[in-house]
C-alpha positions as CSV (number, residue, x, y, z in Angstrom):
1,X,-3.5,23.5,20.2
2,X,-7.0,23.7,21.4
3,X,-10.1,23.6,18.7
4,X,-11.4,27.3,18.3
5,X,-15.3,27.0,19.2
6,X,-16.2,27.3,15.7
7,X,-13.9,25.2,14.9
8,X,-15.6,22.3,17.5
9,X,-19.1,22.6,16.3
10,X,-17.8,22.1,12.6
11,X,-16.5,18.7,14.0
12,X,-19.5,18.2,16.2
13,X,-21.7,18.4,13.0
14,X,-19.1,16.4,10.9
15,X,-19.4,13.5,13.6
16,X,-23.4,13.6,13.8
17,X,-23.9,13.3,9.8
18,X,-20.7,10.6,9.0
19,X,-22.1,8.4,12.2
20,X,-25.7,8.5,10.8
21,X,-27.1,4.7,9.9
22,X,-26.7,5.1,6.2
23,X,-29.6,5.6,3.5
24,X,-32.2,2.9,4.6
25,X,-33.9,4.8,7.4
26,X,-34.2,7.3,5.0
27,X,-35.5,5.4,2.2
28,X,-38.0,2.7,4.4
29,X,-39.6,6.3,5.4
30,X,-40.3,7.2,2.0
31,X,-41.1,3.4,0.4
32,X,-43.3,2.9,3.7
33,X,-42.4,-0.6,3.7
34,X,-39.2,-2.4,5.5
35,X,-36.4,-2.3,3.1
36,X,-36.1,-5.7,3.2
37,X,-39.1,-6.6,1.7
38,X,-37.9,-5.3,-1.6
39,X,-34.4,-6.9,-0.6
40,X,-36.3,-10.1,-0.6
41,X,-37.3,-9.8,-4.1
42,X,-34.5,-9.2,-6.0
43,X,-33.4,-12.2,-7.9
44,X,-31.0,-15.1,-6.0
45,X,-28.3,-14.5,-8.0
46,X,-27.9,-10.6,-6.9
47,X,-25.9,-11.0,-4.5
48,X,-23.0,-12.3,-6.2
49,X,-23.6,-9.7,-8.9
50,X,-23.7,-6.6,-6.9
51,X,-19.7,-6.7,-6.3
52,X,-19.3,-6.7,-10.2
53,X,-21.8,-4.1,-11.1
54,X,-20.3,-1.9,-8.7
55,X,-16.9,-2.5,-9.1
56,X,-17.5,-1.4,-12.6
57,X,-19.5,1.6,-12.0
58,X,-16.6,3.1,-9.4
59,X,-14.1,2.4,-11.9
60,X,-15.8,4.4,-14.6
61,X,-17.1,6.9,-12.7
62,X,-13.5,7.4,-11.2
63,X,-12.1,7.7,-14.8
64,X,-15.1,10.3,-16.3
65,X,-15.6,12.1,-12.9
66,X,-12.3,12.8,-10.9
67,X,-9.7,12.7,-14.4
68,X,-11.5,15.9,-15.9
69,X,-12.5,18.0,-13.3
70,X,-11.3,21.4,-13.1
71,X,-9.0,22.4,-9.7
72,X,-10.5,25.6,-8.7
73,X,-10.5,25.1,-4.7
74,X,-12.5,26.6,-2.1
75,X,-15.4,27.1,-5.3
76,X,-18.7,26.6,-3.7
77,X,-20.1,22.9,-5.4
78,X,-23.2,23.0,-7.5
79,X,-24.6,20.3,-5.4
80,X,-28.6,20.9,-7.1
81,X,-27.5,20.1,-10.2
82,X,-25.7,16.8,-9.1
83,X,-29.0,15.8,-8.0
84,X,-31.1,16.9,-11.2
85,X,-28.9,14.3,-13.0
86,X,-29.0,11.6,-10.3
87,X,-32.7,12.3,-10.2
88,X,-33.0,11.6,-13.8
89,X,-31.1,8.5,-13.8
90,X,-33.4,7.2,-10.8
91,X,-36.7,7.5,-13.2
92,X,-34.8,5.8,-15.5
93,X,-34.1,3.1,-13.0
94,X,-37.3,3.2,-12.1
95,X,-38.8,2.5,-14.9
96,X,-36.9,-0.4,-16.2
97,X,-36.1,-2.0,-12.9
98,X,-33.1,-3.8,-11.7
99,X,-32.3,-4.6,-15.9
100,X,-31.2,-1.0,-16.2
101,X,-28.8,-0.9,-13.1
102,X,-26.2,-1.9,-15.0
103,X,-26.5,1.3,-17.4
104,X,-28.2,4.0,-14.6
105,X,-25.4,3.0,-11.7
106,X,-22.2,4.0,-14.0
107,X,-23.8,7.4,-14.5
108,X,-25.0,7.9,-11.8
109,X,-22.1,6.9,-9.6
110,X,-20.1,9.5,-12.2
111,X,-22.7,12.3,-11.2
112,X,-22.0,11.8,-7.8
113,X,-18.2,11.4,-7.9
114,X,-18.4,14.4,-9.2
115,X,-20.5,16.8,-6.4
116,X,-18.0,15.0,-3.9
117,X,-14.9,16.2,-5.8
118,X,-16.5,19.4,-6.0
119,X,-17.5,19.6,-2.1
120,X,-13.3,18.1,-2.0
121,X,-12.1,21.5,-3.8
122,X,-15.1,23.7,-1.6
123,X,-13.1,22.1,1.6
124,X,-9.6,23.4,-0.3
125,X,-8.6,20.2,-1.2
126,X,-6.6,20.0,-4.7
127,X,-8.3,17.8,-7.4
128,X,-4.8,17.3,-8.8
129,X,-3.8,15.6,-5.6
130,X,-3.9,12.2,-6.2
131,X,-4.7,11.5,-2.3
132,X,-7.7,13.7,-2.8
133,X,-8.7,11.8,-6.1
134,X,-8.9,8.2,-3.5
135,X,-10.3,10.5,-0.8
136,X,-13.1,10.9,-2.9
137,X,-13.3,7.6,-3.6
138,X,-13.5,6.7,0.1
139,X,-16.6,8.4,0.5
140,X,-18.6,5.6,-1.0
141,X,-17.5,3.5,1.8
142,X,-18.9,5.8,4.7
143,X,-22.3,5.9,6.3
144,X,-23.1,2.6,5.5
145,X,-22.0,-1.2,7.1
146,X,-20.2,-3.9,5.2
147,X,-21.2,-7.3,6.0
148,X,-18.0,-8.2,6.9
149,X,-18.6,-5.5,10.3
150,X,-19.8,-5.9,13.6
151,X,-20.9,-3.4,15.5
152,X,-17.6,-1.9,16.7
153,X,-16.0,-1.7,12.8
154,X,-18.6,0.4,11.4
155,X,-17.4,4.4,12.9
156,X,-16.0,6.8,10.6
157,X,-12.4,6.9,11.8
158,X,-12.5,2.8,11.9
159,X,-13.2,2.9,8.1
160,X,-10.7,5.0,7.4
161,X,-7.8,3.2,9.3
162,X,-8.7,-0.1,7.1
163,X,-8.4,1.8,4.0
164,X,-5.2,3.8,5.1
165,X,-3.2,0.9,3.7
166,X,-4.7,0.5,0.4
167,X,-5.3,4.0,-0.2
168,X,-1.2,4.6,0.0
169,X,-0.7,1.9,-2.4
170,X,-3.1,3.5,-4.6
171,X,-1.6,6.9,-4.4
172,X,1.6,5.9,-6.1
173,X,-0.5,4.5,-9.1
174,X,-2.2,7.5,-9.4
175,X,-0.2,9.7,-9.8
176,X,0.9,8.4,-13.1
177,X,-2.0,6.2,-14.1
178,X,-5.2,6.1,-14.4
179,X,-7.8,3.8,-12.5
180,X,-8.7,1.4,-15.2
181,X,-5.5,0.4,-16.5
182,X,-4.5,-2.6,-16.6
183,X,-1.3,-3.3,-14.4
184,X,-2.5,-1.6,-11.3
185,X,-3.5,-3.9,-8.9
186,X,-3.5,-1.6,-5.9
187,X,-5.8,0.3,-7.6
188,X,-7.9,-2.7,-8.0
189,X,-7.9,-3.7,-4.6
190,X,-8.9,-0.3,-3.2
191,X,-11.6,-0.3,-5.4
192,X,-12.9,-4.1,-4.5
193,X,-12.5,-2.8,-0.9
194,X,-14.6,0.7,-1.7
195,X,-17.1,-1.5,-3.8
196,X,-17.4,-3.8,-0.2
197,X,-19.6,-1.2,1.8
198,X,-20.7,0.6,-1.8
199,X,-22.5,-2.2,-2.4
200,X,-24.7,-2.8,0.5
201,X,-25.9,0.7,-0.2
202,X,-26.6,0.2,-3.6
203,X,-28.7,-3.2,-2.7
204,X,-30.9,-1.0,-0.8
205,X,-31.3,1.6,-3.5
206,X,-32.4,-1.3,-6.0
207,X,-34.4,-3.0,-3.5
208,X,-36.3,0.3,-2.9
209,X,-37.1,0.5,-6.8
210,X,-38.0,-3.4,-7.3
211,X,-41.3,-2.7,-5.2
212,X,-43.7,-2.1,-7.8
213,X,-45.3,0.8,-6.6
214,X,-42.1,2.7,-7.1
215,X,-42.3,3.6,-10.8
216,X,-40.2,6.0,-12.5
217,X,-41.3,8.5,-9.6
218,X,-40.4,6.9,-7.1
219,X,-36.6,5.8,-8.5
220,X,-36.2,9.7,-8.9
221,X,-36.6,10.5,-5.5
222,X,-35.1,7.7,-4.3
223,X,-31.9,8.4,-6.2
224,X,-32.0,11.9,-4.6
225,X,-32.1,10.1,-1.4
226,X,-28.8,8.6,-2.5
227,X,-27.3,11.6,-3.3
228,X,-27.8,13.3,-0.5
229,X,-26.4,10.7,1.5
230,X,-23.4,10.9,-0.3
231,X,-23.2,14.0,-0.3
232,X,-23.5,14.9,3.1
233,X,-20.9,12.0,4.0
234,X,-18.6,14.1,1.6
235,X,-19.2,17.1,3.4
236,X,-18.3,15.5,6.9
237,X,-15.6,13.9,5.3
238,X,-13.5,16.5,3.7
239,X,-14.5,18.7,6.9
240,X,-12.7,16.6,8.8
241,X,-9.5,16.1,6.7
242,X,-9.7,20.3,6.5
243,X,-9.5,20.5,10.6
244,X,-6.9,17.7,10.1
245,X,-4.4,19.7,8.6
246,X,-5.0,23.1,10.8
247,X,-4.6,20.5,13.7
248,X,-3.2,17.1,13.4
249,X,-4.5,13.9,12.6
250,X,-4.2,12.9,16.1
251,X,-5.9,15.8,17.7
252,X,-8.9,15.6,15.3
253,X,-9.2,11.9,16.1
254,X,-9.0,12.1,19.6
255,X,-12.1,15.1,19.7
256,X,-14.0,13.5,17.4
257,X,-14.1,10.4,20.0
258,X,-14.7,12.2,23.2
259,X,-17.9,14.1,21.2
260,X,-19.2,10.5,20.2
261,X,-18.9,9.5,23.7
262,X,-20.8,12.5,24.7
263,X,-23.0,11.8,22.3
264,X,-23.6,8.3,23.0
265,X,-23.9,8.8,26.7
């Protein structure tokens, strides 16, 4: 069955925001310095404990955010006030530098979990579902590249095919469990997987507020920044898996490439 028109452009704008490059653009624009400069700053031993702080925040945001949501689908998201309370949570980080992170990202990692379970339930998704729960989840791996990429790994529909595995392991946890407890180690290895490409997107994110310029101003709107990335890649996201089940996975798959082609022509 052929896409209606409308039905193509929704996919045509899903493609263009979940292939954008991610939050640096974006945030280099607003520092108007090269995101590496701040990168360069942070302390040596950040890099091996980005994975940690991350993996924590996605496990308590997963347990505060997705367990106690109401399933109401198809109700519109309150996406402004998501940001209000990311926003606060940047001047926060802002202020106190990379020493907060380990309090600001939890919370604000819960905020956002949130506005993509509630764009989920605007796209008719269940919040009961426990596939919808880890679709959520997956969101914090899009629009951004894992180091372990190359150029080819990094497309929507690539990202999704290496979590397929994991996130049908999780489901079965799920359903009866919840994230953090102990005995689940699907659950565990979805999240170290999510936490992968989360965390190169948080790196920028704290790099951004290590310049000292920043201030508490400047962590506010670069954690609006944040949001709206995420937020937009939940939008294409659960956009997608809507025209999925009017369709077929196959169908949507198989569009979605010709229109990149297209567009990359």
């Amino acid at each position: 069955m052929d896409l209606t028109q409308a039905h193509r452009q929704e996919l045509l704008s899903a493609m263009q925001i979940l292939e954008n490059p991610g939050i640096a653009a974006k945030i280099t624009n607003f520092v108007g310095t090269p995101i590496e400069k701040g990168i360069a700053m942070l302390p040596e031993s950040w890099n091996d404990k980005i994975g940690e702080v991350t993996q924590n925040a996605l496990l308590k945001a997963a347990n505060a955010a997705i367990f106690t949501i109401s399933d109401r689908p198809n109700e519109a998201p309150s996406n402004w006030w998501h940001k209000i309370g990311v926003a606060v949570t940047g001047g926060v980080g802002g202020f106190f530098g990379i020493a907060a992170l380990v309090i600001e990202l939890p919370v604000s990692t819960t905020i956002m979990l949130r506005s993509i379970a509630a764009i989920a339930r605007a796209e008719g998704e269940s919040i009961n579902d426990p596939e919808t729960k880890l679709a959520c989840l997956e969101v914090f791996a899009l629009g951004g590249k894992s180091k372990y990429d190359n150029a080819a790994e990094s497309g929507y529909f690539v990202v999704r095919s290496a979590l397929a595995k994991s996130i049908a392991e999780a489901a079965q946890f799920v359903a009866t469990r919840t994230l953090a407890e102990e005995g689940s180690p699907a659950l565990i290895r979805f999240i170290v997987k999510i936490a992968e490409r989360f965390s190169i997107q948080v790196t920028e994110k704290v790099a951004a507020q290590t310049i000292p310029a920043i201030g508490a101003a400047g962590g506010i709107i670069v954690n609006t920044l944040f949001i709206d990335h995420f937020q937009d890649m939940a939008k294409g996201h659960f956009t997608i898996r809507r025209l999925e089940k009017l369709y077929g996975k196959e169908a949507i798959k198989t569009t979605y490439e010709e229109m990149m082609k297209i567009g990359l022509s």
